[in-house]
DOBALUM-621852 format. One line per 5 residues: their letters; for each residue x, y, z of N, C-alpha, C. Coordinates in nm, 4 decimals, padded with zeros to 6 digits. Each point is the difference from the previous one (the first is absolute). Example, Ala and Ser with C-alpha at 12.3 -4.5 7.8 and 13.67 -1.06 7.14 Angstrom:
BEGIN
AS = 01.3190:-00.5690:00.7800:-00.0890:00.1190:00.0000:00.0900:00.1200:00.0000 ~ -00.0350:00.1050:-00.0720:00.0820:00.1190:00.0060:-00.0770:00.1090:00.0730
END
This chain:
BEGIN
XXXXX = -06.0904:-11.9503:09.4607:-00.0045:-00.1182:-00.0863:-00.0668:00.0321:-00.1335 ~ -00.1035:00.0970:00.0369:-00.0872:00.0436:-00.1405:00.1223:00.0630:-00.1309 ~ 00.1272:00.0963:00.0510:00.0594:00.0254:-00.0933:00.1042:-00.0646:-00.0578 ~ 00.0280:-00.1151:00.0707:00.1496:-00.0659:-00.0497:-00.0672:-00.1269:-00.1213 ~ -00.1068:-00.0234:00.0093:00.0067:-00.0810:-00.1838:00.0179:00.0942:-00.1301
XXXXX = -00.0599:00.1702:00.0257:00.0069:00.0777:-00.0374:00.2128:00.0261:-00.0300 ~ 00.0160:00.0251:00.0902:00.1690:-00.0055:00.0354:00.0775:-00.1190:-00.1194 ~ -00.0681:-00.1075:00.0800:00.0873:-00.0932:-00.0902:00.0014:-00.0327:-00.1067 ~ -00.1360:00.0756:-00.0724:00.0112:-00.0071:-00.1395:00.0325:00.1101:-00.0798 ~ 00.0128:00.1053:00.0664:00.0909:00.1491:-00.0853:00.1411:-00.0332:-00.0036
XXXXX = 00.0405:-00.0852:00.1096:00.1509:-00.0666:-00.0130:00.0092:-00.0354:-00.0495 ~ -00.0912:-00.1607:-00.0572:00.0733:-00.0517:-00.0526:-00.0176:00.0526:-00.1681 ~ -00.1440:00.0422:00.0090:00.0056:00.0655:-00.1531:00.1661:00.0550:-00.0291 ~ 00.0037:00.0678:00.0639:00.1369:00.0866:00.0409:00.1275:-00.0318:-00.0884 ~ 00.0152:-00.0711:00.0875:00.1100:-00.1951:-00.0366:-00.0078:-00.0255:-00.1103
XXXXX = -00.0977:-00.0846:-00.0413:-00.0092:-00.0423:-00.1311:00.0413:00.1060:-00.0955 ~ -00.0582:00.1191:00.0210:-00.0265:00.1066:-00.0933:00.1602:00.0193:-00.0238 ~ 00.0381:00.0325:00.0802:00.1729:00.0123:00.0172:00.1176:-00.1087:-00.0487 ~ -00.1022:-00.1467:00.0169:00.1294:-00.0675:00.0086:-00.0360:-00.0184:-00.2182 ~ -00.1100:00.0384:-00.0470:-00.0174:-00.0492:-00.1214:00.0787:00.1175:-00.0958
XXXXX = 00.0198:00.1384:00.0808:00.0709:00.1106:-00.1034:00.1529:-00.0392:-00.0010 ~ 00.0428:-00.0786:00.1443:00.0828:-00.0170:00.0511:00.0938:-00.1218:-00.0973 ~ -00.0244:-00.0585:-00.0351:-00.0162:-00.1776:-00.0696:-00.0338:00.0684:-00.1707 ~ -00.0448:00.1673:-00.0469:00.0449:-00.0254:-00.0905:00.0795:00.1478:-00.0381 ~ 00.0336:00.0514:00.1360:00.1041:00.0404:-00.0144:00.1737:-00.0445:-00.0013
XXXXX = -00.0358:-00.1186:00.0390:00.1482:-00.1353:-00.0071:-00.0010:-00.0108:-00.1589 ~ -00.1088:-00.0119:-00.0567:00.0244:-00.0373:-00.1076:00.0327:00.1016:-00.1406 ~ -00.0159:00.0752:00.0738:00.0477:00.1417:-00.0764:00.1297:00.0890:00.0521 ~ 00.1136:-00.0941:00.0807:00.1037:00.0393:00.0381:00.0213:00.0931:00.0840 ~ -00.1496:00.0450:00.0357:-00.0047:00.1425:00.1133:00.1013:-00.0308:00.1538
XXXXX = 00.1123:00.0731:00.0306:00.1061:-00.0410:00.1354:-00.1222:00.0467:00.1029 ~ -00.0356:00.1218:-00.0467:-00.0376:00.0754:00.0805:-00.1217:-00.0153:00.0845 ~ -00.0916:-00.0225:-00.1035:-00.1958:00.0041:00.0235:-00.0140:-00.1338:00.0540 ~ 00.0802:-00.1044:-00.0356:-00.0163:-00.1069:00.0608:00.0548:-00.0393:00.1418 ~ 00.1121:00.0407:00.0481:-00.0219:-00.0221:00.1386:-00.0368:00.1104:00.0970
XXXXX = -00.0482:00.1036:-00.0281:-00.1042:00.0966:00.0251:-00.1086:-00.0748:00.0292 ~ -00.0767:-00.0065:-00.1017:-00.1041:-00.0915:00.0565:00.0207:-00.1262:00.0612 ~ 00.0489:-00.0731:-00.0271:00.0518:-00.1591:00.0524:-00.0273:00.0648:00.1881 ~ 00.0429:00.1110:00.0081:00.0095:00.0449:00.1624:-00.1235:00.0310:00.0748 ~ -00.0303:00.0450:-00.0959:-00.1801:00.0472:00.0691:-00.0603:-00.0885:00.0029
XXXXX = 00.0254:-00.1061:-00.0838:-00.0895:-00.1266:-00.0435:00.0135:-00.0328:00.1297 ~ 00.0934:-00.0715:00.0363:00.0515:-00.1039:00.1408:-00.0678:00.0532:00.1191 ~ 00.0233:00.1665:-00.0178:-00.0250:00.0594:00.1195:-00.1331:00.0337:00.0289 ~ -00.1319:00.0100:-00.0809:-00.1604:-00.0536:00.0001:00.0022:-00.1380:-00.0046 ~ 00.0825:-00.0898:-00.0722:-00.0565:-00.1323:00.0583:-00.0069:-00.0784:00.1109
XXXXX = 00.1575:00.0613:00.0715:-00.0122:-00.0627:00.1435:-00.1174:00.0534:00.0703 ~ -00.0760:00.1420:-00.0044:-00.0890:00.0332:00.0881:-00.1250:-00.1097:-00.0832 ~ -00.0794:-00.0587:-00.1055:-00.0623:-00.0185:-00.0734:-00.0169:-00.1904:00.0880 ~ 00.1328:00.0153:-00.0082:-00.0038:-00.1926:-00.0172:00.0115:00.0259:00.1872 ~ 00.0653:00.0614:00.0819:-00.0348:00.0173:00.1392:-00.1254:-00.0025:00.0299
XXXXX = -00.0609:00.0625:-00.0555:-00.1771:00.0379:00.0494:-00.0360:-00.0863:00.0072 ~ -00.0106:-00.1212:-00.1364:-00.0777:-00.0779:-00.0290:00.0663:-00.1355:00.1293 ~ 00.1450:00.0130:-00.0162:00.0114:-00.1180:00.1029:-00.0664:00.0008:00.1214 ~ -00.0396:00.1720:00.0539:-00.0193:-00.0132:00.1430:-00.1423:-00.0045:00.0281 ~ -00.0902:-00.0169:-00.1396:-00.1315:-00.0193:-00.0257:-00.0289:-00.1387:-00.0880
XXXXX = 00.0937:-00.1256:00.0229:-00.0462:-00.1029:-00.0612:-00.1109:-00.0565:00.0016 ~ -00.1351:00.0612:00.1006:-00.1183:-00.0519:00.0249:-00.1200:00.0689:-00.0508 ~ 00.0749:00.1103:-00.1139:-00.0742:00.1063:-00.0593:-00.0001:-00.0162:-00.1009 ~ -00.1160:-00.0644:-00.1125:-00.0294:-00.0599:-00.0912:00.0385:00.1425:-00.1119 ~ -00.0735:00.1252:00.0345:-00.0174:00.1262:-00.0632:00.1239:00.0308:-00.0054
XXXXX = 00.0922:-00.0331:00.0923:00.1658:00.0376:-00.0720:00.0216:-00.0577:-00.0765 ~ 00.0213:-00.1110:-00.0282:00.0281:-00.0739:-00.0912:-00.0336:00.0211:-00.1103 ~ -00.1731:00.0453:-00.0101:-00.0427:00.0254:-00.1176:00.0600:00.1995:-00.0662 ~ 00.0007:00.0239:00.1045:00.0738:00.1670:-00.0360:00.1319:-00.0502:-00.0436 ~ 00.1166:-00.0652:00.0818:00.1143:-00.0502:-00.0555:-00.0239:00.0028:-00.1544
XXXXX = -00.1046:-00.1413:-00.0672:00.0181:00.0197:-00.1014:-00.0256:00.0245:-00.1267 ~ -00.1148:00.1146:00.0251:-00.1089:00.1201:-00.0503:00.1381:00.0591:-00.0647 ~ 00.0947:00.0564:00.1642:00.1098:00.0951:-00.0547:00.1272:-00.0596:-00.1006 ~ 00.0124:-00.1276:00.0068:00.0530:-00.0536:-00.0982:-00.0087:00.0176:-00.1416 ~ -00.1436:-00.0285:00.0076:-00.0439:-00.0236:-00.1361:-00.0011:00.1474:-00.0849
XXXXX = -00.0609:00.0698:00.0418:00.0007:00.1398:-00.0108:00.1262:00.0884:-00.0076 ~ 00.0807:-00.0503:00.1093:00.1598:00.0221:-00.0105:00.0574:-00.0496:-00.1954 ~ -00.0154:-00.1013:-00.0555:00.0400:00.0037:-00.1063:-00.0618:00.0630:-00.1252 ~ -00.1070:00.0247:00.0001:-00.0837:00.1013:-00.0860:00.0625:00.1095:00.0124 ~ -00.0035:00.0753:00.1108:00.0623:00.1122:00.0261:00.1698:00.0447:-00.0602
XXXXX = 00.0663:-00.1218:00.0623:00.1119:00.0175:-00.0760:00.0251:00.0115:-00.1729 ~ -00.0497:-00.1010:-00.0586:-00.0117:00.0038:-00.1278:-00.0578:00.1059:-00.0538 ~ -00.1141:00.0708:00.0067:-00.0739:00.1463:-00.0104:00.0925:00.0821:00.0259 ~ 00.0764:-00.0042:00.1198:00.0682:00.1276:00.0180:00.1265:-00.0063:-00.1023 ~ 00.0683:-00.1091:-00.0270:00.1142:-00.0255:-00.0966:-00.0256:00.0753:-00.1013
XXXXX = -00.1158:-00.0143:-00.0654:-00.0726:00.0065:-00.1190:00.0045:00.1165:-00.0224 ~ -00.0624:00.1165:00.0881:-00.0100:00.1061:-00.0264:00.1640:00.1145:00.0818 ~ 00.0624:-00.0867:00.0368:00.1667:00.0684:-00.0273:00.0390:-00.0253:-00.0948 ~ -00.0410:-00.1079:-00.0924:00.0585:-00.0662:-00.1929:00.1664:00.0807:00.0872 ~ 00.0592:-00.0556:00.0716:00.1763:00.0125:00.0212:00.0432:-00.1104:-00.1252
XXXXX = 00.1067:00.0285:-00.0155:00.1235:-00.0710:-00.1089:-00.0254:00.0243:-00.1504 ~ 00.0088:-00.0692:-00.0691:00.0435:00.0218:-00.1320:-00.0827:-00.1259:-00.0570 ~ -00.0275:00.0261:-00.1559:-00.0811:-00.1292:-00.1124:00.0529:00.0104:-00.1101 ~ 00.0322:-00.0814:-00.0537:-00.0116:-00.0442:-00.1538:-00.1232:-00.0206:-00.0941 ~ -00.0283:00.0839:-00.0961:-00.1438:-00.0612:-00.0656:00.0992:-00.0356:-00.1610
XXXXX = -00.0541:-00.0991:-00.0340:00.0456:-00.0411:-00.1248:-00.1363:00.0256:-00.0632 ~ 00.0213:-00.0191:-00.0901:-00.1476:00.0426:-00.0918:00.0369:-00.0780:-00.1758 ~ -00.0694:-00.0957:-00.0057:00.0411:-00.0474:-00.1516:-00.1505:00.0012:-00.1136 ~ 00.0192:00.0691:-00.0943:-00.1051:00.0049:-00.1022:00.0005:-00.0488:-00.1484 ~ -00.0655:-00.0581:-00.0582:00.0640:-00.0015:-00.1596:-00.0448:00.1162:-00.0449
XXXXX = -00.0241:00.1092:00.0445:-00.0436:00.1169:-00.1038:00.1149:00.1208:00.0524 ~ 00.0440:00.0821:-00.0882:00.0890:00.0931:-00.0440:-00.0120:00.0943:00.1878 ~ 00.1064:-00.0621:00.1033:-00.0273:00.1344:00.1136:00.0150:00.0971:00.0353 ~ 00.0469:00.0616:-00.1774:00.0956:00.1417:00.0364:-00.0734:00.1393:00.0735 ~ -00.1209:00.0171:00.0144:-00.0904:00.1114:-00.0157:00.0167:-00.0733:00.2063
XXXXX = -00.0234:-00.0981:00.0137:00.0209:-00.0387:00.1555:00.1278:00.0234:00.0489 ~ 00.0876:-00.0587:-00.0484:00.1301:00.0139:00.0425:00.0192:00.2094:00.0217 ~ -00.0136:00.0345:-00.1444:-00.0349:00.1742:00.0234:-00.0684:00.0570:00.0978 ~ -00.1070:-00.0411:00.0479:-00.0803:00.0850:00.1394:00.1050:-00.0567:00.0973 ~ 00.0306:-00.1205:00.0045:00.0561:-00.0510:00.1512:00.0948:00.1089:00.0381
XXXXX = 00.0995:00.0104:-00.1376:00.0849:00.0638:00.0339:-00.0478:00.1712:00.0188 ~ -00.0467:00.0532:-00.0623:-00.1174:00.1225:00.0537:00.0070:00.0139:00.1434 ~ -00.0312:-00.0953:00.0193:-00.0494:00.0122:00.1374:00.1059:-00.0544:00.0498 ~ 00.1804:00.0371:-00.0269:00.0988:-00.0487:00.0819:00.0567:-00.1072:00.0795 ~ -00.0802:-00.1282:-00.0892:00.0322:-00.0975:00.0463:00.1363:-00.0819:-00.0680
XXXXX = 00.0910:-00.0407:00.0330:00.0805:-00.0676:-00.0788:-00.0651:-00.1305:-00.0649 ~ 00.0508:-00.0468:-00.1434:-00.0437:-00.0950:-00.0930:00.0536:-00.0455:-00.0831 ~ 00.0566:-00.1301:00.0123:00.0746:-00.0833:-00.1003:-00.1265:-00.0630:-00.0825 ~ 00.0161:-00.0367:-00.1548:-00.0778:-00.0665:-00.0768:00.1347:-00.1085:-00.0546 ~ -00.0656:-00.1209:-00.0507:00.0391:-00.0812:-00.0447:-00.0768:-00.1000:-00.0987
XXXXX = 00.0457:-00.0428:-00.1049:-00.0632:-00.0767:-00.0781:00.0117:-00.1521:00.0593 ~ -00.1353:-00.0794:-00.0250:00.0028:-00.1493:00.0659:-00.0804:-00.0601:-00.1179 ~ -00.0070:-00.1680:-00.0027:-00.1242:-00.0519:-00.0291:-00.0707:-00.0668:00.0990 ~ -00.1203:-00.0044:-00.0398:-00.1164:-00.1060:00.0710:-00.0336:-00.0667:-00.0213 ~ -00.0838:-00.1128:00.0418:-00.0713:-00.0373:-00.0770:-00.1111:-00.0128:-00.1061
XXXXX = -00.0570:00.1703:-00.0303:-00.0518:-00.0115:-00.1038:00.0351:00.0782:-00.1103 ~ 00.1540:00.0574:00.0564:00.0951:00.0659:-00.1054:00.1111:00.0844:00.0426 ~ 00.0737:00.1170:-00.1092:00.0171:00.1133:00.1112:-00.0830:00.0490:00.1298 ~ 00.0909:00.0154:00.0863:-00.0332:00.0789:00.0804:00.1015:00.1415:00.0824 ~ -00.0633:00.0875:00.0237:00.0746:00.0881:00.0074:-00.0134:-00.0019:00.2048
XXXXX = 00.1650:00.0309:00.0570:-00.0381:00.0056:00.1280:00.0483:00.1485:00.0810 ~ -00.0364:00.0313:00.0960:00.0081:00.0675:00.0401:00.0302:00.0735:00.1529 ~ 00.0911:00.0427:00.0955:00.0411:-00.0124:00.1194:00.0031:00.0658:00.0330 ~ -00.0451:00.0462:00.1431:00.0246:00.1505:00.0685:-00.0151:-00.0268:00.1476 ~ 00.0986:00.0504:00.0522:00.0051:-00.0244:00.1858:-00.0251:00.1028:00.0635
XXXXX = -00.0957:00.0148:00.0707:-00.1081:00.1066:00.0707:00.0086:-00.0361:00.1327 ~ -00.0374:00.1278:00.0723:-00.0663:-00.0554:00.1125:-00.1285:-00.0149:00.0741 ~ -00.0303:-00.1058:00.0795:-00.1107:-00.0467:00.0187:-00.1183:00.0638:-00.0245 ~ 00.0470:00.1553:00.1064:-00.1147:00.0699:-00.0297:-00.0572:00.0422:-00.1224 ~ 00.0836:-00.0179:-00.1090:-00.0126:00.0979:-00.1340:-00.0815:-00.1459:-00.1010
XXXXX = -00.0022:-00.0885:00.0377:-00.0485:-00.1362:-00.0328:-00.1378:00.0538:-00.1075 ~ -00.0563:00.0821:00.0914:-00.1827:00.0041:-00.0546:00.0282:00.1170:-00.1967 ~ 00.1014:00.0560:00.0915:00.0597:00.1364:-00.1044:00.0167:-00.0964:-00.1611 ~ 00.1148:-00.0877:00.0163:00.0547:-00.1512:-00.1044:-00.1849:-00.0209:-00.0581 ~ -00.0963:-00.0646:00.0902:-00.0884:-00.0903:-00.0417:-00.0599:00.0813:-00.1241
XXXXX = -00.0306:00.1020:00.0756:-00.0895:00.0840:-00.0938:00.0673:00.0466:-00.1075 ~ 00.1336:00.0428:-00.0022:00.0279:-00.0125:-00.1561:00.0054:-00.1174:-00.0558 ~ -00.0183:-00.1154:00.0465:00.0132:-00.1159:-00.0656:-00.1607:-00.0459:-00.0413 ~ -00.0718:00.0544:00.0410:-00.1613:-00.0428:00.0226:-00.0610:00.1125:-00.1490 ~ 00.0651:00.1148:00.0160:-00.0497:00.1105:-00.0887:00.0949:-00.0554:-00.1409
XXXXX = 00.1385:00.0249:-00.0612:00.0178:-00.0606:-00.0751:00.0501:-00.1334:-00.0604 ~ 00.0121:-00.0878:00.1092:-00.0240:-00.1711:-00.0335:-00.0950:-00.0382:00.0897 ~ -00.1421:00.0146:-00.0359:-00.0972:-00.1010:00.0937:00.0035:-00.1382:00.0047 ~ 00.0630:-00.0283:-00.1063:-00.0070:-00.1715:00.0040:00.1492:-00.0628:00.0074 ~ 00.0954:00.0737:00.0578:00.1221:-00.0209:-00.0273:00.0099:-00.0909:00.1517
XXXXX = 00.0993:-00.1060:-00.0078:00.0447:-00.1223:00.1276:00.1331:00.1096:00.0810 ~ -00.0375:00.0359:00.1133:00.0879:00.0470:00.0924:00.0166:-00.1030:00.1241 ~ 00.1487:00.0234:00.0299:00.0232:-00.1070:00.1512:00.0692:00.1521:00.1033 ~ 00.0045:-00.0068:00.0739:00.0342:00.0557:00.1352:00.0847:-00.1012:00.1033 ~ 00.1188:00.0410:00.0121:00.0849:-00.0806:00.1159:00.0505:00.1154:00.0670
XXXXX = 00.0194:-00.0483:00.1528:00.0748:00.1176:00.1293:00.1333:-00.0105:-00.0519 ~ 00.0433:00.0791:00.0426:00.2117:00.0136:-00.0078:-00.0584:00.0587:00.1382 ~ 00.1847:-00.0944:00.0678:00.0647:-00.0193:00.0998:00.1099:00.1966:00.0085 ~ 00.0070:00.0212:-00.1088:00.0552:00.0950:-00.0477:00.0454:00.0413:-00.1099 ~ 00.0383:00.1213:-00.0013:00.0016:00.0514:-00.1731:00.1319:00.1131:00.0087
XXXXX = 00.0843:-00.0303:-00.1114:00.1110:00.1427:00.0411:-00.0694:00.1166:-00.1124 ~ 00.0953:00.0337:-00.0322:-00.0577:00.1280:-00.0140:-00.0810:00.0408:-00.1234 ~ -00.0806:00.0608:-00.0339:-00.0984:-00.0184:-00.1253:-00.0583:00.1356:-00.0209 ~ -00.1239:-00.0067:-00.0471:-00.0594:00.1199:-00.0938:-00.1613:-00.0038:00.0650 ~ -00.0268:00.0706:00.1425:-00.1005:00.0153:-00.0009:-00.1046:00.1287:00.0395
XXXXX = -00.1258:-00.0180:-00.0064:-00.0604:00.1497:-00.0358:00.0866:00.0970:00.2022 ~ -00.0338:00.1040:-00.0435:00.0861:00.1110:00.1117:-00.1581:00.0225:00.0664 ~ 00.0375:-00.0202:00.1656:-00.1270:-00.0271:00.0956:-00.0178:00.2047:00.0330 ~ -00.1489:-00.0223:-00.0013:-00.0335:00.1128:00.0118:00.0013:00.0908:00.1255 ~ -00.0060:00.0797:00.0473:00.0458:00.0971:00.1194:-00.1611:-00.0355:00.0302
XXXXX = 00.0170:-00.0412:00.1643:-00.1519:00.0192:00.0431:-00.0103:00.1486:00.0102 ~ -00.1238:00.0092:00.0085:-00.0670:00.1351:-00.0238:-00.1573:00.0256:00.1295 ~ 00.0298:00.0548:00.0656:-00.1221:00.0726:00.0986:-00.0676:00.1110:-00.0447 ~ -00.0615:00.0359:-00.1203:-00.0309:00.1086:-00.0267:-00.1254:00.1116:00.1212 ~ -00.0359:-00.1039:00.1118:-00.0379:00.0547:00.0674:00.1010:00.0920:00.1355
XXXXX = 00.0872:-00.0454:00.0173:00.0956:00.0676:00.0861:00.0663:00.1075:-00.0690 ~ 00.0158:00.0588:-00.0637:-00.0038:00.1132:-00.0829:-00.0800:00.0772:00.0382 ~ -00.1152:-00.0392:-00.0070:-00.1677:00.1100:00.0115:00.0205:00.0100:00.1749 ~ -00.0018:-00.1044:00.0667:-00.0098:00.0934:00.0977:00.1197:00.0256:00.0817 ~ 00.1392:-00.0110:-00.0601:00.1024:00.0914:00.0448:-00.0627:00.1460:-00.0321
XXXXX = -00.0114:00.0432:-00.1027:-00.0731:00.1475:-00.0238:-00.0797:00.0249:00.0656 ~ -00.1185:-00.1144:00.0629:-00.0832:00.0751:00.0499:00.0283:00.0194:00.1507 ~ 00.0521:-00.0752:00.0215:00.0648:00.0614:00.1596:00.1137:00.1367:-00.0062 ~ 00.0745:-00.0169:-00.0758:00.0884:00.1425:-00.0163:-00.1175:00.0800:-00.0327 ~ -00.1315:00.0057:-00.0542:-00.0640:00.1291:-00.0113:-00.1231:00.0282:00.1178
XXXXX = -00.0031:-00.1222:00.0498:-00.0261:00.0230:00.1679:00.0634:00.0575:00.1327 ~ 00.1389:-00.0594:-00.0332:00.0905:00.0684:00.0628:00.0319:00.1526:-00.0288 ~ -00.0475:00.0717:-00.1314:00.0130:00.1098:-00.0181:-00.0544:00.0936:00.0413 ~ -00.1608:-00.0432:-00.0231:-00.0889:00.0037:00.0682:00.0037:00.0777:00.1420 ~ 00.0466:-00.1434:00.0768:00.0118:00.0605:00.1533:00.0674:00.0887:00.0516
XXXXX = 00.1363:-00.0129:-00.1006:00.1037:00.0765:00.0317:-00.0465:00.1318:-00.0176 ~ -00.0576:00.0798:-00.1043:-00.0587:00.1016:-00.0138:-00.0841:00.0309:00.0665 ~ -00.1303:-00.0665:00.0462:-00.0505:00.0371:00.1174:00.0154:-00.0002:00.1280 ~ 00.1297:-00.0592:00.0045:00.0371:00.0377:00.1649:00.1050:00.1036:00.0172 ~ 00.0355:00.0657:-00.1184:00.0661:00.1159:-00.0254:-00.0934:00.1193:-00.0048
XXXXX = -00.1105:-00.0160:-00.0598:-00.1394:00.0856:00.0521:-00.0116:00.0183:00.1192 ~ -00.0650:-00.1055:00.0895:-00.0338:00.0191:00.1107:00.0933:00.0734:00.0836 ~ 00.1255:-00.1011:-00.0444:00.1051:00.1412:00.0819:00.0167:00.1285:-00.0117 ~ -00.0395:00.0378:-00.1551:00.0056:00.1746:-00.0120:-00.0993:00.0355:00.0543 ~ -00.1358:-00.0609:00.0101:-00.1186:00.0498:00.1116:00.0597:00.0358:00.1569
XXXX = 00.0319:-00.1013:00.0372:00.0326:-00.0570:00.1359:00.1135:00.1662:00.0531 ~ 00.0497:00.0099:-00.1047:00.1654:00.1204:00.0719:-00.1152:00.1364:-00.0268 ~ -00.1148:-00.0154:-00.1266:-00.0171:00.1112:-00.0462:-00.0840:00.0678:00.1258 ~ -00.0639:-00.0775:00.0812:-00.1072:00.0009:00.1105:00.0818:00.0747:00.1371
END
């Protein structure tokens, strides 16, 4: 009995956690990730919401039930966050000249339409580029370094065809390198000394 409030709240954390990536992976057209999870979801909740039925006189389930709830949606949202999956729009509108911005963006291989607008307190010059999520912080900071005071909006796309964006870098292990070598020179190692011992061994 001591481990199942324990139980029922890694479930349902579980659940929630699942059904919230799940709910906004619908909304990002995913076929795939969404009834993937949708499956696991069902299949921890029946054990989750079982427990608790067959312990309706167990106050501490209830309260684990919905510990893991609550926690279940934090979790999800955090974890969304740091996959940044799909695609953004940042518009960016300034009244001051954005060519030296518009120039790094593109530097840094981002595609960028400019357009002339007014505002309300005059020209304004605007500016568009569709990134993805993850590259979001990459956008701010050129926008922070040469327009600090410039009005940017950010909206999700559902999707994007085909465009101009920076080329993703080759992960890199620079430690698996070092010790591929150092085992081939361990292995050399042995190999040579057990080619010794053997010329001892016949020489005897």
């Amino acid at each position: 009995m001591s481990l199942l409030p324990l139980g029922i709240f890694l479930a349902e954390m579980c659940v929630v956690t699942l059904g919230t990536l799940r709910i906004i992976f619908i909304a990002r057209g995913n076929k795939v990730l969404a009834p993937l999870l949708g499956f696991f979801e069902v299949l921890i909740w029946l054990f989750a919401i079982s427990a608790v039925m067959q312990n309706l006189d167990s106050a501490v389930c209830f309260i684990a039930f919905a510990l893991g709830f609550t926690l279940g949606n934090f979790l999800g949202i955090l974890i969304e966050k740091k996959l940044a999956l799909g695609m953004a729009i940042v518009r960016i509108i300034t009244n001051r000249p954005a060519q030296a911005l518009i120039d790094r963006l593109r530097a840094a291989q981002f595609g960028v339409t400019s357009l002339d607008g007014h505002g309300s307190t005059g020209p304004v010059q605007i500016v568009m580029t569709v990134v993805k999520r993850r590259r979001l912080d990459d956008v701010f900071d050129l926008i922070e370094t040469h327009h600090p005071n410039a009005f940017y909006a950010v909206d999700e796309l559902q999707s994007a065809s085909d465009g101009i964006f920076p080329k993703r870098k080759p992960a890199t292990i620079p430690v698996l390198p070092s010790a591929l070598r150092f085992l081939r020179h361990v292995g050399t190692r042995m190999g040579a000394t057990g080619r010794g011992v053997s010329a001892q061994e016949r020489a005897r």
